[in-house]
PALUM-697128 format. One record per residue: residue in three letters; x, y, z of N, C-alpha, C, CB in turn. Coordinates in Angstrom, 2 decimals. Last residue first. Glycine has a CB too. Example, Ala and Ser with C-alpha at 12.3 -4.5 7.8 and 13.67 -1.06 7.14 Angstrom:
BEGIN
code SER	nx 12.85	ny -2.25	nz 7.08	cax 13.67	cay -1.06	caz 7.14	cx 12.90	cy 0.03	cz 7.87	cbx 14.08	cby -0.60	cbz 5.72
code ALA	nx 13.19	ny -5.69	nz 7.80	cax 12.30	cay -4.50	caz 7.80	cx 13.20	cy -3.30	cz 7.80	cbx 11.31	cby -4.47	cbz 9.05
END
This chain:
BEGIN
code UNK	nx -6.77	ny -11.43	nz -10.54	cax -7.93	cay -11.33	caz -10.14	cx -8.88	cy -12.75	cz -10.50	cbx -8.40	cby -10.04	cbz -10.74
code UNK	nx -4.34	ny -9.70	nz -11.92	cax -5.18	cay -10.14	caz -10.59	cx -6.39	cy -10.35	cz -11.06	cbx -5.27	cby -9.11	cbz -9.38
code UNK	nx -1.10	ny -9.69	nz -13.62	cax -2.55	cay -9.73	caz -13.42	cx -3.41	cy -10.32	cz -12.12	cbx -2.95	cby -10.42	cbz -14.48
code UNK	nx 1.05	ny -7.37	nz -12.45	cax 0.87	cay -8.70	caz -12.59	cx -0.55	cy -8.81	cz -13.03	cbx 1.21	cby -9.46	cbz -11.35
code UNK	nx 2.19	ny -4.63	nz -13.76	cax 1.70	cay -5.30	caz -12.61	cx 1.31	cy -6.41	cz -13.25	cbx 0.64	cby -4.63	cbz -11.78
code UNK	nx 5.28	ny -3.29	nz -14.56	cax 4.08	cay -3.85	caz -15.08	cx 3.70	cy -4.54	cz -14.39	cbx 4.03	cby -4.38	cbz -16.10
code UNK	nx 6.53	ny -0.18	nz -13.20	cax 6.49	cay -1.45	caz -13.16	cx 5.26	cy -2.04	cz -14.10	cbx 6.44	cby -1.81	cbz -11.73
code UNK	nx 6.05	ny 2.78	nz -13.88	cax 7.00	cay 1.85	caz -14.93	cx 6.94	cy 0.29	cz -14.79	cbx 8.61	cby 2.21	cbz -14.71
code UNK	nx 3.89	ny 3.60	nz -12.81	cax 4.28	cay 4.11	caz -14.17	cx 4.81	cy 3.22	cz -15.03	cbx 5.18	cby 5.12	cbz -14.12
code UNK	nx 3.53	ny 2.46	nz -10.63	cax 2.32	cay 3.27	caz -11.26	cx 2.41	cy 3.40	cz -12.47	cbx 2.10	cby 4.55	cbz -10.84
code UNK	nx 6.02	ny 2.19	nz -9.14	cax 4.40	cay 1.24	caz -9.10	cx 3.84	cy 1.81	cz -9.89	cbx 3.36	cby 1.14	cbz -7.79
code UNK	nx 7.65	ny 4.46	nz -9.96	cax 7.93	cay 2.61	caz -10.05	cx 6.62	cy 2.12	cz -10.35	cbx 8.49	cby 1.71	cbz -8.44
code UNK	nx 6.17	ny 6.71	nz -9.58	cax 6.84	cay 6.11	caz -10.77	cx 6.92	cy 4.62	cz -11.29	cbx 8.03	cby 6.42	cbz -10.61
code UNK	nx 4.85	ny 6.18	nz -6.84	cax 3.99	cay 6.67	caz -7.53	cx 5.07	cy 6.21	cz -9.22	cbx 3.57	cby 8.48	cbz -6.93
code UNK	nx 7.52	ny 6.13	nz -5.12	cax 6.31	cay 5.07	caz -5.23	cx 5.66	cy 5.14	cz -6.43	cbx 5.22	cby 5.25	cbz -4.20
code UNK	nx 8.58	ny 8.61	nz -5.88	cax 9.16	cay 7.72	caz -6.48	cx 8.05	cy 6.11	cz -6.30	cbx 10.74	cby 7.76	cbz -5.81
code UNK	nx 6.99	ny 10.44	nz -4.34	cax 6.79	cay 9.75	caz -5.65	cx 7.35	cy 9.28	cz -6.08	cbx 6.56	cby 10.09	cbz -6.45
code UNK	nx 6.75	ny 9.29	nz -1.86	cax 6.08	cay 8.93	caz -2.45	cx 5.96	cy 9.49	cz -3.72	cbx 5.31	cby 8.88	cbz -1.86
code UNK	nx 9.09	ny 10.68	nz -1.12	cax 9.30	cay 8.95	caz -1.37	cx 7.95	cy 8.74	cz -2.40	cbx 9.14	cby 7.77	cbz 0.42
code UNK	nx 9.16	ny 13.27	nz -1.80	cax 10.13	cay 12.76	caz -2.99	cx 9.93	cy 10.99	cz -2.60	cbx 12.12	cby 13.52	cbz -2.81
code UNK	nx 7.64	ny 13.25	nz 0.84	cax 6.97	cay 13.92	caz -0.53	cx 7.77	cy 13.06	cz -1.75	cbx 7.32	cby 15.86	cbz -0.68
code UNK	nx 9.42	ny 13.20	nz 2.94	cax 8.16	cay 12.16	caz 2.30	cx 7.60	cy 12.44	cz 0.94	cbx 6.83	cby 12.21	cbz 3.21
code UNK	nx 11.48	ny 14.86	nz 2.11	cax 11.26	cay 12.93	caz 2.06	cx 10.81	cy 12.66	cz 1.44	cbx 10.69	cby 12.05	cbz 2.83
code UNK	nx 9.61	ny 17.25	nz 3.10	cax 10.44	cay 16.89	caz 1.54	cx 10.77	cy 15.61	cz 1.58	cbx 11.91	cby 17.70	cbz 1.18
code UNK	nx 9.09	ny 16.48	nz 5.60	cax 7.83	cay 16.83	caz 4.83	cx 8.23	cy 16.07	cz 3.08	cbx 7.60	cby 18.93	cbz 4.85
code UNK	nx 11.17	ny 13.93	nz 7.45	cax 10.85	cay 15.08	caz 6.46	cx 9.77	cy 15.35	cz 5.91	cbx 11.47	cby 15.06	cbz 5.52
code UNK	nx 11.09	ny 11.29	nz 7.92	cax 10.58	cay 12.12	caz 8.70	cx 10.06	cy 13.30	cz 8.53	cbx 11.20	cby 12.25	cbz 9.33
code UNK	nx 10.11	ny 8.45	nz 5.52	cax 10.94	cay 9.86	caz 5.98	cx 10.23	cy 10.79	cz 6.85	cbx 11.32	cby 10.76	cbz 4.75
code UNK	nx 9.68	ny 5.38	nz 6.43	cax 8.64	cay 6.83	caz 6.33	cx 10.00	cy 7.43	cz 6.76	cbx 6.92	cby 7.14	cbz 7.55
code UNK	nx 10.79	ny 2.66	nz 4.17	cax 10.63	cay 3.32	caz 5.84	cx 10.38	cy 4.94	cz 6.00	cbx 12.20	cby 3.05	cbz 6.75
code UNK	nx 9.46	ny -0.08	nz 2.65	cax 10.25	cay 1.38	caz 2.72	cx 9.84	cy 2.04	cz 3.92	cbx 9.92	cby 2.41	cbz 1.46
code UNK	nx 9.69	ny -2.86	nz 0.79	cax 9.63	cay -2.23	caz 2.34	cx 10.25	cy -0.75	cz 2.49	cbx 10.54	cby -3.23	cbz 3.43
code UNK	nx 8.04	ny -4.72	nz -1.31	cax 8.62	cay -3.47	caz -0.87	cx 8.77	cy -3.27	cz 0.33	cbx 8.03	cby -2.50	cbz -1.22
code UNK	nx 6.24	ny -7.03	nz -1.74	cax 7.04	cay -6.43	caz -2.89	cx 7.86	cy -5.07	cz -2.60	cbx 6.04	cby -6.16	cbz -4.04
code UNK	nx 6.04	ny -9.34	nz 0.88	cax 5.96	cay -7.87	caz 0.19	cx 6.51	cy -7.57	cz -0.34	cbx 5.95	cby -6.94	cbz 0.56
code UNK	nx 6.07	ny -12.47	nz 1.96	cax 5.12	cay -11.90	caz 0.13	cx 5.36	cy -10.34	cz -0.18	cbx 2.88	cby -12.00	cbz 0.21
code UNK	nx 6.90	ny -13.09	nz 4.04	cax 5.82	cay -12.95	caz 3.99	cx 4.75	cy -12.59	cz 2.53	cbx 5.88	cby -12.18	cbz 4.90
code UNK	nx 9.44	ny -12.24	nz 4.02	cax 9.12	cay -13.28	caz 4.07	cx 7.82	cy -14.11	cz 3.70	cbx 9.39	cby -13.32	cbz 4.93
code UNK	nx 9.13	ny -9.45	nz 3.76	cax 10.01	cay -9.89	caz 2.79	cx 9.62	cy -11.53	cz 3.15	cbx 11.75	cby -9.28	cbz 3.00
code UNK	nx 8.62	ny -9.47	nz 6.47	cax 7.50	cay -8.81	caz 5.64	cx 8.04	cy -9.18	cz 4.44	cbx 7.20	cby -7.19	cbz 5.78
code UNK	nx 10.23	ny -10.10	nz 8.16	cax 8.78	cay -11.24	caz 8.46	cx 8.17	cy -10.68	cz 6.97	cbx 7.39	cby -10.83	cbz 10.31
code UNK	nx 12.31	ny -8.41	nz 7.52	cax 12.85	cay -9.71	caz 7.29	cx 11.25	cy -10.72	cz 7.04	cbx 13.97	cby -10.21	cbz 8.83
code UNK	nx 11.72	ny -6.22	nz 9.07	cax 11.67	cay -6.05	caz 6.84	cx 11.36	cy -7.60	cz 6.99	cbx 13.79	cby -5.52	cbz 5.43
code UNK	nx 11.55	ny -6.78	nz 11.43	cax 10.05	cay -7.09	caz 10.82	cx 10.04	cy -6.91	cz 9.15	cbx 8.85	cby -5.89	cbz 11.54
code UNK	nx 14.34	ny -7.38	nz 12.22	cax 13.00	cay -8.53	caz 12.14	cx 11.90	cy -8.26	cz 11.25	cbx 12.23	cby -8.68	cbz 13.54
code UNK	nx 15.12	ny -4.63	nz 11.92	cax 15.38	cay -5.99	caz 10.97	cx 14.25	cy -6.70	cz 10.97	cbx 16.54	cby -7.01	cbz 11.44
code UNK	nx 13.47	ny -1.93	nz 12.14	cax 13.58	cay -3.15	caz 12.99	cx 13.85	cy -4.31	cz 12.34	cbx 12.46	cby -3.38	cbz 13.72
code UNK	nx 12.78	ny 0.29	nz 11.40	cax 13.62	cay 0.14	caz 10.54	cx 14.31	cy -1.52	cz 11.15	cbx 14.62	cby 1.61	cbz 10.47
code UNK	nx 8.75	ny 1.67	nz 11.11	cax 9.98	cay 0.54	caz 11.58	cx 11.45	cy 0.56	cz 10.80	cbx 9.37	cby -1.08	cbz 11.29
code UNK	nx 7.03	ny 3.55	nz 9.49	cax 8.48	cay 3.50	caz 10.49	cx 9.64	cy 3.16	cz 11.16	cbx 8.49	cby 3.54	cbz 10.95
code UNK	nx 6.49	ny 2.38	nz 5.92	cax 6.19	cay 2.15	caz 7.99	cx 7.41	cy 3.20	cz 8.00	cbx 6.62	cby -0.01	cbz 9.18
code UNK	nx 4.52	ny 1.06	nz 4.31	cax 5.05	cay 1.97	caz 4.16	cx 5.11	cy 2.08	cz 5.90	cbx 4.39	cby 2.97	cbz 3.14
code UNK	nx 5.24	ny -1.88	nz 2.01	cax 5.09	cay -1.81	caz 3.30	cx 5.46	cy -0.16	cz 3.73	cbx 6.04	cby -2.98	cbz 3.96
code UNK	nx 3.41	ny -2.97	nz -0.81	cax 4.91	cay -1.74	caz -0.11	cx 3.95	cy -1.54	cz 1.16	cbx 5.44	cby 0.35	cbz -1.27
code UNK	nx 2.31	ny -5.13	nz -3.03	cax 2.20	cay -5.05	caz -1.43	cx 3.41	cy -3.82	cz -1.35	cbx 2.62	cby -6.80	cbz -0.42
code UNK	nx 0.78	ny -6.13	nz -5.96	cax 1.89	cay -5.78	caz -5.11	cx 1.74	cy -4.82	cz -3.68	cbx 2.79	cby -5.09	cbz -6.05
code UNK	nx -1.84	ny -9.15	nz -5.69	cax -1.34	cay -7.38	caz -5.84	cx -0.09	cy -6.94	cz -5.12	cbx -2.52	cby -6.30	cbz -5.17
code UNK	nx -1.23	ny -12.08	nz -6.00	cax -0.51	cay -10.81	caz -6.59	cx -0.63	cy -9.58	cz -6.75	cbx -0.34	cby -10.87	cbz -7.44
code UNK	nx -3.42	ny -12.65	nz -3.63	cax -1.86	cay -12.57	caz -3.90	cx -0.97	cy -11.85	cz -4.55	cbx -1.53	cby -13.38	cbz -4.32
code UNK	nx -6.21	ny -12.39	nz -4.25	cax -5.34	cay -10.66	caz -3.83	cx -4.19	cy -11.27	cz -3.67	cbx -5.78	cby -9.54	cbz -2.21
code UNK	nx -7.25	ny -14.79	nz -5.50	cax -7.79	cay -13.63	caz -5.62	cx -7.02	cy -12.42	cz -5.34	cbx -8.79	cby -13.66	cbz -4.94
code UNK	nx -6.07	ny -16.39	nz -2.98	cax -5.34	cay -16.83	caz -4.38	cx -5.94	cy -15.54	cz -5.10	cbx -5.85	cby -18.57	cbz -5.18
code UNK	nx -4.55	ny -15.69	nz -0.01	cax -5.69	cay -15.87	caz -0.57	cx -5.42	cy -15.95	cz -2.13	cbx -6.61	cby -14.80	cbz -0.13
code UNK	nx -1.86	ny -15.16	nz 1.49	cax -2.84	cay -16.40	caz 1.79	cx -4.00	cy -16.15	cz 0.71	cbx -3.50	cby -16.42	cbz 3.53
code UNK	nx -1.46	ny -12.58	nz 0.87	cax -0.49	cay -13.26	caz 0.28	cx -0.87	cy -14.88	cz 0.41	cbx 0.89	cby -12.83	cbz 0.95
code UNK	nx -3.34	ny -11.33	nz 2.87	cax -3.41	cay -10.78	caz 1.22	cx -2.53	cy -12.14	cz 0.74	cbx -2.48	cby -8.87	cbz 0.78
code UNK	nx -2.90	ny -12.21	nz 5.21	cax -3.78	cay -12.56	caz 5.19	cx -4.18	cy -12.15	cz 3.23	cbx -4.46	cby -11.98	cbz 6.52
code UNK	nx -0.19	ny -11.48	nz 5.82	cax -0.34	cay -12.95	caz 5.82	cx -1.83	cy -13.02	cz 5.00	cbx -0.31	cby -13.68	cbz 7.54
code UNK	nx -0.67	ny -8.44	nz 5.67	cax 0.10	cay -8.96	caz 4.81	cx -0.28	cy -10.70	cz 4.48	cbx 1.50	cby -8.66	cbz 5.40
code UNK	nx -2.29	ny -8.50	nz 7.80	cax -3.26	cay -8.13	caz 6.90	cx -2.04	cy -8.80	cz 5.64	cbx -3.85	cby -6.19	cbz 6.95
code UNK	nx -0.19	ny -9.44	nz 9.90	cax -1.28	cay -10.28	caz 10.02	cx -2.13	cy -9.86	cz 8.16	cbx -2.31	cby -9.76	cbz 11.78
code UNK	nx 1.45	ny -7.05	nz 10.08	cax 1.82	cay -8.49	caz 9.34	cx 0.52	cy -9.01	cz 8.99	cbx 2.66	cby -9.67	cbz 10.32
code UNK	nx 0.08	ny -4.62	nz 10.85	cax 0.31	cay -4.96	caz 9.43	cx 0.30	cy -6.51	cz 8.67	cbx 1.57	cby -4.42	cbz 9.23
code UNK	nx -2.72	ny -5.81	nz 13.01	cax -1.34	cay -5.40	caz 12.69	cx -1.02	cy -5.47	cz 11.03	cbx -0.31	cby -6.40	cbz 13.53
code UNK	nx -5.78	ny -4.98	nz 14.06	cax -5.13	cay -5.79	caz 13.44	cx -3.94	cy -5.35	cz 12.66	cbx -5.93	cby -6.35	cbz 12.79
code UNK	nx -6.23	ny -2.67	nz 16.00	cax -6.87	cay -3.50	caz 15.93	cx -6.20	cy -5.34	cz 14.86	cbx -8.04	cby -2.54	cbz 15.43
code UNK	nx -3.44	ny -0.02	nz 14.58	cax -4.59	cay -0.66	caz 15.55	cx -5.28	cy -2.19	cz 15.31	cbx -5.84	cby 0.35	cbz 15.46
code UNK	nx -0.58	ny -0.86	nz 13.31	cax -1.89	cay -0.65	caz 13.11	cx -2.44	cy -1.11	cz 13.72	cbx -2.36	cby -0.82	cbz 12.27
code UNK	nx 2.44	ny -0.75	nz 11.75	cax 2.04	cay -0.89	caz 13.61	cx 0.59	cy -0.58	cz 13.00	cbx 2.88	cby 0.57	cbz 15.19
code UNK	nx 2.63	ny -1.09	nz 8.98	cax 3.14	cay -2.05	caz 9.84	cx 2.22	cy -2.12	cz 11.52	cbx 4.82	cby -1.60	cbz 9.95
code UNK	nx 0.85	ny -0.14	nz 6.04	cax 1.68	cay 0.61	caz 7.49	cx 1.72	cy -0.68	cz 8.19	cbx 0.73	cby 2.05	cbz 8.58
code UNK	nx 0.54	ny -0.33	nz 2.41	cax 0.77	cay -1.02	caz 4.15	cx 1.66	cy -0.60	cz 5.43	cbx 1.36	cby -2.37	cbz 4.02
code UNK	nx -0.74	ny -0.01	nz -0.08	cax 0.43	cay 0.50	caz 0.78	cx 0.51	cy 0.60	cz 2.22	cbx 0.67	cby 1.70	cbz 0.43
code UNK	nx -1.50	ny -1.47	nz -3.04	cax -1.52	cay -1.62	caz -1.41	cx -0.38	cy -0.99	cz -0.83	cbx -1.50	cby -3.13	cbz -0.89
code UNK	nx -2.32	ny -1.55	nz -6.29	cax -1.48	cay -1.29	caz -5.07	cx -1.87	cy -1.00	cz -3.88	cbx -0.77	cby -0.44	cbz -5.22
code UNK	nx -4.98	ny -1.89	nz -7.33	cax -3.61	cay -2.41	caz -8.39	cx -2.20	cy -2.15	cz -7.58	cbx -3.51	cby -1.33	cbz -10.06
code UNK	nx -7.21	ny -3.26	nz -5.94	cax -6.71	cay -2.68	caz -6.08	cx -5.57	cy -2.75	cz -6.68	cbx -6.84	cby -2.38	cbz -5.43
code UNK	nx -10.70	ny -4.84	nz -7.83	cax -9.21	cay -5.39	caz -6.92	cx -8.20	cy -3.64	cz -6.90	cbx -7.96	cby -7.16	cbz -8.27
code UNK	nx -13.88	ny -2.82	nz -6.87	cax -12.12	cay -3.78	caz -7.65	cx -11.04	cy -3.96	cz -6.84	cbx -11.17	cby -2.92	cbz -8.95
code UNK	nx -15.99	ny -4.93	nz -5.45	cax -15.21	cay -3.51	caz -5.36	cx -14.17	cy -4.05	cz -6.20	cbx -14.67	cby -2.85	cbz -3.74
code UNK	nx -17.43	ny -7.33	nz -4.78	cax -18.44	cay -5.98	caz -4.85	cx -17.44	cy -4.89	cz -5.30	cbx -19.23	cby -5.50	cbz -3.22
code UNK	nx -15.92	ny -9.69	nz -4.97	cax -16.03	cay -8.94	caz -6.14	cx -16.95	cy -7.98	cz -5.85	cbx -16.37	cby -9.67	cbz -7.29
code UNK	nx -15.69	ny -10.91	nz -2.74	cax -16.48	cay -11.22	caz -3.02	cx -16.73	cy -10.35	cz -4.46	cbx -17.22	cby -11.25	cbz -1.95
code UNK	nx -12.63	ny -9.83	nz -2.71	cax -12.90	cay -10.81	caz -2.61	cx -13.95	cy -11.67	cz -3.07	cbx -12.81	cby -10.76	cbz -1.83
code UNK	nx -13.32	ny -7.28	nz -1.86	cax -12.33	cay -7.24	caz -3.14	cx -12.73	cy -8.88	cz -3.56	cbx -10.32	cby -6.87	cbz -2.71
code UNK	nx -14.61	ny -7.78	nz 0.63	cax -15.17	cay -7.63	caz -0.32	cx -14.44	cy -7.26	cz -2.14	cbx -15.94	cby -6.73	cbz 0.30
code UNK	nx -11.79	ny -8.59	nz 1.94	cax -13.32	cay -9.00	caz 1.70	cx -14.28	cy -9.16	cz 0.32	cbx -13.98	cby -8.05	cbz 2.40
code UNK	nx -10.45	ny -5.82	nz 1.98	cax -10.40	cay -7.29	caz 0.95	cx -11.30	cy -7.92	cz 0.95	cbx -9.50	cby -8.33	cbz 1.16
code UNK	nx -12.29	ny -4.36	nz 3.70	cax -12.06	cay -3.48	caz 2.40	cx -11.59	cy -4.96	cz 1.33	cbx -10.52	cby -1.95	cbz 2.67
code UNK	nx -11.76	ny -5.69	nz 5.72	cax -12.97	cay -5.81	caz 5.45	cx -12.81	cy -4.95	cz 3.64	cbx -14.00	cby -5.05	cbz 6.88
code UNK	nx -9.03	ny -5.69	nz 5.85	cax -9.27	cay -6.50	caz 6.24	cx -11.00	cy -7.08	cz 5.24	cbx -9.07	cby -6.12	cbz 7.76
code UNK	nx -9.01	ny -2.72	nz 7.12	cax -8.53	cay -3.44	caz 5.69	cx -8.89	cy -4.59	cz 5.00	cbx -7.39	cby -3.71	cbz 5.72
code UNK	nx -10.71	ny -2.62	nz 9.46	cax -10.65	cay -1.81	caz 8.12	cx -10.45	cy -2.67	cz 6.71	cbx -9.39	cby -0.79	cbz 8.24
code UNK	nx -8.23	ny -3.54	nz 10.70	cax -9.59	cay -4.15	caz 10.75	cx -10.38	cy -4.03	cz 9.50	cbx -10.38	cby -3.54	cbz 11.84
code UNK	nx -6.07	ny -2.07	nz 10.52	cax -6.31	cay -3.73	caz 9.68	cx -7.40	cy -3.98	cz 9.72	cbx -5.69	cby -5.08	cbz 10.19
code UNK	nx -7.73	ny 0.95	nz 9.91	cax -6.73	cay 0.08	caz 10.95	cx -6.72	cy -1.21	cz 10.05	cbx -7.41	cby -0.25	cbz 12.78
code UNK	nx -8.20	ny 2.59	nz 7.92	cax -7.33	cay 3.47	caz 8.88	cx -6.64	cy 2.91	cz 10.04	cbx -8.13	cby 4.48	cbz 9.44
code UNK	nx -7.89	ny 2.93	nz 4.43	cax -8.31	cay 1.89	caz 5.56	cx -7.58	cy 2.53	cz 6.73	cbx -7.82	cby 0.20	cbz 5.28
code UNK	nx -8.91	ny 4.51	nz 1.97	cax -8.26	cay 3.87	caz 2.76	cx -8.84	cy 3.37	cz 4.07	cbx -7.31	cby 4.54	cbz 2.91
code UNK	nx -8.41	ny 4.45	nz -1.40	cax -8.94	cay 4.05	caz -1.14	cx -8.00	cy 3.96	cz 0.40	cbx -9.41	cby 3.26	cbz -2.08
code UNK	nx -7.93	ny 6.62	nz -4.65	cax -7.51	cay 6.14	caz -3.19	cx -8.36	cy 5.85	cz -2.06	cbx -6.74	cby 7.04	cbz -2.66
code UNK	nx -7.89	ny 6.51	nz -7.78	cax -8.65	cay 6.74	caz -6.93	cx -7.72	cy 5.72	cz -5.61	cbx -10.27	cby 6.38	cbz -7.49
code UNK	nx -5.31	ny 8.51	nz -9.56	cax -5.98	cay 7.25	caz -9.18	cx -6.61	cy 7.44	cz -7.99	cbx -5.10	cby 6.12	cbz -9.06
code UNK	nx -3.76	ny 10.60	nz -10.69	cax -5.24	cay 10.74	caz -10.23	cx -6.28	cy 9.72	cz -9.83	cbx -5.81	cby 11.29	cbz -11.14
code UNK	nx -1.41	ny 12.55	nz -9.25	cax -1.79	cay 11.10	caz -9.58	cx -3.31	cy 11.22	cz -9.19	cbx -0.89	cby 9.84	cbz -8.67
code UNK	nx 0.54	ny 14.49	nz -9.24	cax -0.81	cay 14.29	caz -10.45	cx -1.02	cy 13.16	cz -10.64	cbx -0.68	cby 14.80	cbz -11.89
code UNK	nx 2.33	ny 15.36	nz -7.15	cax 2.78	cay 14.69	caz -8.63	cx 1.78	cy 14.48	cz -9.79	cbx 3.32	cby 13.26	cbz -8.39
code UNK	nx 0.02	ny 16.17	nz -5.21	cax 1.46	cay 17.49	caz -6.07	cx 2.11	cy 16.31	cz -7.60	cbx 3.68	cby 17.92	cbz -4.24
code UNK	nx -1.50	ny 14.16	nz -5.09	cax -1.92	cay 15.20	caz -5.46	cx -0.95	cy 16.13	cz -6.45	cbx -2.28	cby 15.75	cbz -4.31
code UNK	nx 0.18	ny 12.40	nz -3.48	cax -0.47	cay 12.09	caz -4.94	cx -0.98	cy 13.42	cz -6.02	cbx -1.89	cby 11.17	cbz -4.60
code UNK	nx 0.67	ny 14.38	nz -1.38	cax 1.98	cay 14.28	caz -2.24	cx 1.58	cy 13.34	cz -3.49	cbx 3.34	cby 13.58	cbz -1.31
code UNK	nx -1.59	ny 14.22	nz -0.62	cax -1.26	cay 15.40	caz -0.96	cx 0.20	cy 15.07	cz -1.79	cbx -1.22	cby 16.39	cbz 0.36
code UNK	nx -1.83	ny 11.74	nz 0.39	cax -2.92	cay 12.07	caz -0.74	cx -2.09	cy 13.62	cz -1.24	cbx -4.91	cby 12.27	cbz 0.03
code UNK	nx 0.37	ny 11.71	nz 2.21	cax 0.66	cay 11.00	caz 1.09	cx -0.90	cy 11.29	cz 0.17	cbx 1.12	cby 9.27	cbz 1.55
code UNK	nx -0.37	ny 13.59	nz 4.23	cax 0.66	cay 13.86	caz 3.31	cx 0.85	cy 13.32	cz 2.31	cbx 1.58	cby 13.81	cbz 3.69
code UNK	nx -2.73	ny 12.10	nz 5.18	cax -2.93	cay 13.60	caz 4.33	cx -1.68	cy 13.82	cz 4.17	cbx -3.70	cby 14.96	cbz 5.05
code UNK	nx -1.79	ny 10.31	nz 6.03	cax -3.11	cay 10.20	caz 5.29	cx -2.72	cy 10.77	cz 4.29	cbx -4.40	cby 10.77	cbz 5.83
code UNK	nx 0.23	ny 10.92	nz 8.31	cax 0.70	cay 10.01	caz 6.95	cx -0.44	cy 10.04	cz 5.65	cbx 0.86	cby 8.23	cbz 7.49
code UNK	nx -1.86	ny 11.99	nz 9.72	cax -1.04	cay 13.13	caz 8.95	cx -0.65	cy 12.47	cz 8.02	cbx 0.12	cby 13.85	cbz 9.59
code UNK	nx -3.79	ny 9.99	nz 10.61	cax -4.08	cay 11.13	caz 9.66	cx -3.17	cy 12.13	cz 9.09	cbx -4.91	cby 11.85	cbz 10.20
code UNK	nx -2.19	ny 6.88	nz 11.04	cax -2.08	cay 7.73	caz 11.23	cx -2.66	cy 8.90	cz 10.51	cbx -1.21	cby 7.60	cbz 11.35
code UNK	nx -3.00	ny 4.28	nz 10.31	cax -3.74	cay 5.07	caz 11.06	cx -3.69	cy 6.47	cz 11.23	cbx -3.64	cby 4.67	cbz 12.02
code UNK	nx -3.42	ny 3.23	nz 6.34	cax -2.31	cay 4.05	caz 7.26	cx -3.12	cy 4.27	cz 8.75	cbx -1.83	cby 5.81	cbz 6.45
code UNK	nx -3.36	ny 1.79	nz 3.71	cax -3.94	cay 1.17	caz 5.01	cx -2.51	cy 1.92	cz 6.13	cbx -4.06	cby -1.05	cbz 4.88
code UNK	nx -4.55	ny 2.62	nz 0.56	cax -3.81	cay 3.28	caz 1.68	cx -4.43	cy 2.22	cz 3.00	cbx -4.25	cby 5.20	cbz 1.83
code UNK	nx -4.94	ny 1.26	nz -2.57	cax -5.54	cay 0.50	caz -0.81	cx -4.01	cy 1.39	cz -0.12	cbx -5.49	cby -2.21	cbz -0.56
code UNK	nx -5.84	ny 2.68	nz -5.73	cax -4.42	cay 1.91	caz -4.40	cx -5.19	cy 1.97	cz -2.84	cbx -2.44	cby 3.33	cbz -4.19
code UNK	nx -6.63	ny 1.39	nz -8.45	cax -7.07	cay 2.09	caz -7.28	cx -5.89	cy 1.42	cz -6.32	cbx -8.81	cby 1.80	cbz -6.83
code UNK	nx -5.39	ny 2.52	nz -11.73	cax -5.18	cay 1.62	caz -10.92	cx -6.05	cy 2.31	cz -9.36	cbx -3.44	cby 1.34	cbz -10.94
code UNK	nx -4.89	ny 3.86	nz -15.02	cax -5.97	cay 4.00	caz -13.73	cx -6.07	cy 2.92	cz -13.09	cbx -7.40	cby 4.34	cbz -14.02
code UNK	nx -1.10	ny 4.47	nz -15.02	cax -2.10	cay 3.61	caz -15.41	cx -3.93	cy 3.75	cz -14.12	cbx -1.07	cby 1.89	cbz -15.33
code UNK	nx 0.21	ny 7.12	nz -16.89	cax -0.50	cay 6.44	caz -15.87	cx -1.63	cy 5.88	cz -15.74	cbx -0.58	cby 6.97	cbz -15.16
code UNK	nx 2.01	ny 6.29	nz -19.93	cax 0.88	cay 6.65	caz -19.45	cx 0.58	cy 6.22	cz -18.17	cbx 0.02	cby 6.33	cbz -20.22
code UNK	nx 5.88	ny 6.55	nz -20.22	cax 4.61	cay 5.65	caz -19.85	cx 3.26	cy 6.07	cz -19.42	cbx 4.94	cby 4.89	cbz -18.86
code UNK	nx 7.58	ny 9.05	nz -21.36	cax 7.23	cay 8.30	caz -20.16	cx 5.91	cy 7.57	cz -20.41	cbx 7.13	cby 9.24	cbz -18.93
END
């Protein structure tokens, strides 16, 4: 298997249990990339920014919750896939929604993924690592920056 690559991933979740299941399910597979998160768009928003102004590295994955306080998923999606600096980081939309419209705005919109939160502890656990394979292991990311 492919060495894991040291990539930092942009969690942009509100929710604290989604937090702490998906650091914990980085945890149980042995991912030791540093995680970075944002808890509303607002957050996020400001976390690109400065990806932007180069104070912080680019992240090598973004994992994007949809419903989010203060500024919504789409909007932070429009706003990564609008800038020439964070376009190609790959984007997974990690939500609840299973609401056509919004795969459809987010697939429209530039995201390299849409996957919908298992309810399950075990799900979630087996989604995120199959996240953690694809993105981490086997896909080859684009260059940024």
């Amino acid at each position: 298997m492919n060495m894991v690559r040291a990539i930092d991933i942009l969690l942009v979740e509100d929710s604290q249990d989604d937090i702490e299941l998906t650091l914990r399910a980085f945890k149980k597979n042995n991912l030791g990339n540093r995680v970075h998160i944002a808890r509303d768009g607002a957050e996020a928003l400001e976390f690109l920014k400065r990806v932007e102004r180069r104070e912080i590295p680019h992240p090598g994955l973004i994992l994007l919750d949809l419903k989010l306080p203060k500024v919504d998923g789409i909007e932070v999606l429009k706003y990564i896939k609008s800038k020439e600096i964070l376009k190609r980081i790959p984007v997974v939309m990690l939500t609840t929604s299973k609401n056509d419209r919004d795969i459809k705005t987010c697939y429209d919109l530039g995201a390299n993924s849409y996957i919908v939160k298992p309810i399950s502890f075990k799900d979630f656990m087996e989604t995120v690592k199959n996240i953690q394979l694809y993105w981490i292991v086997t896909n080859q990311p684009p260059v940024v920056g």
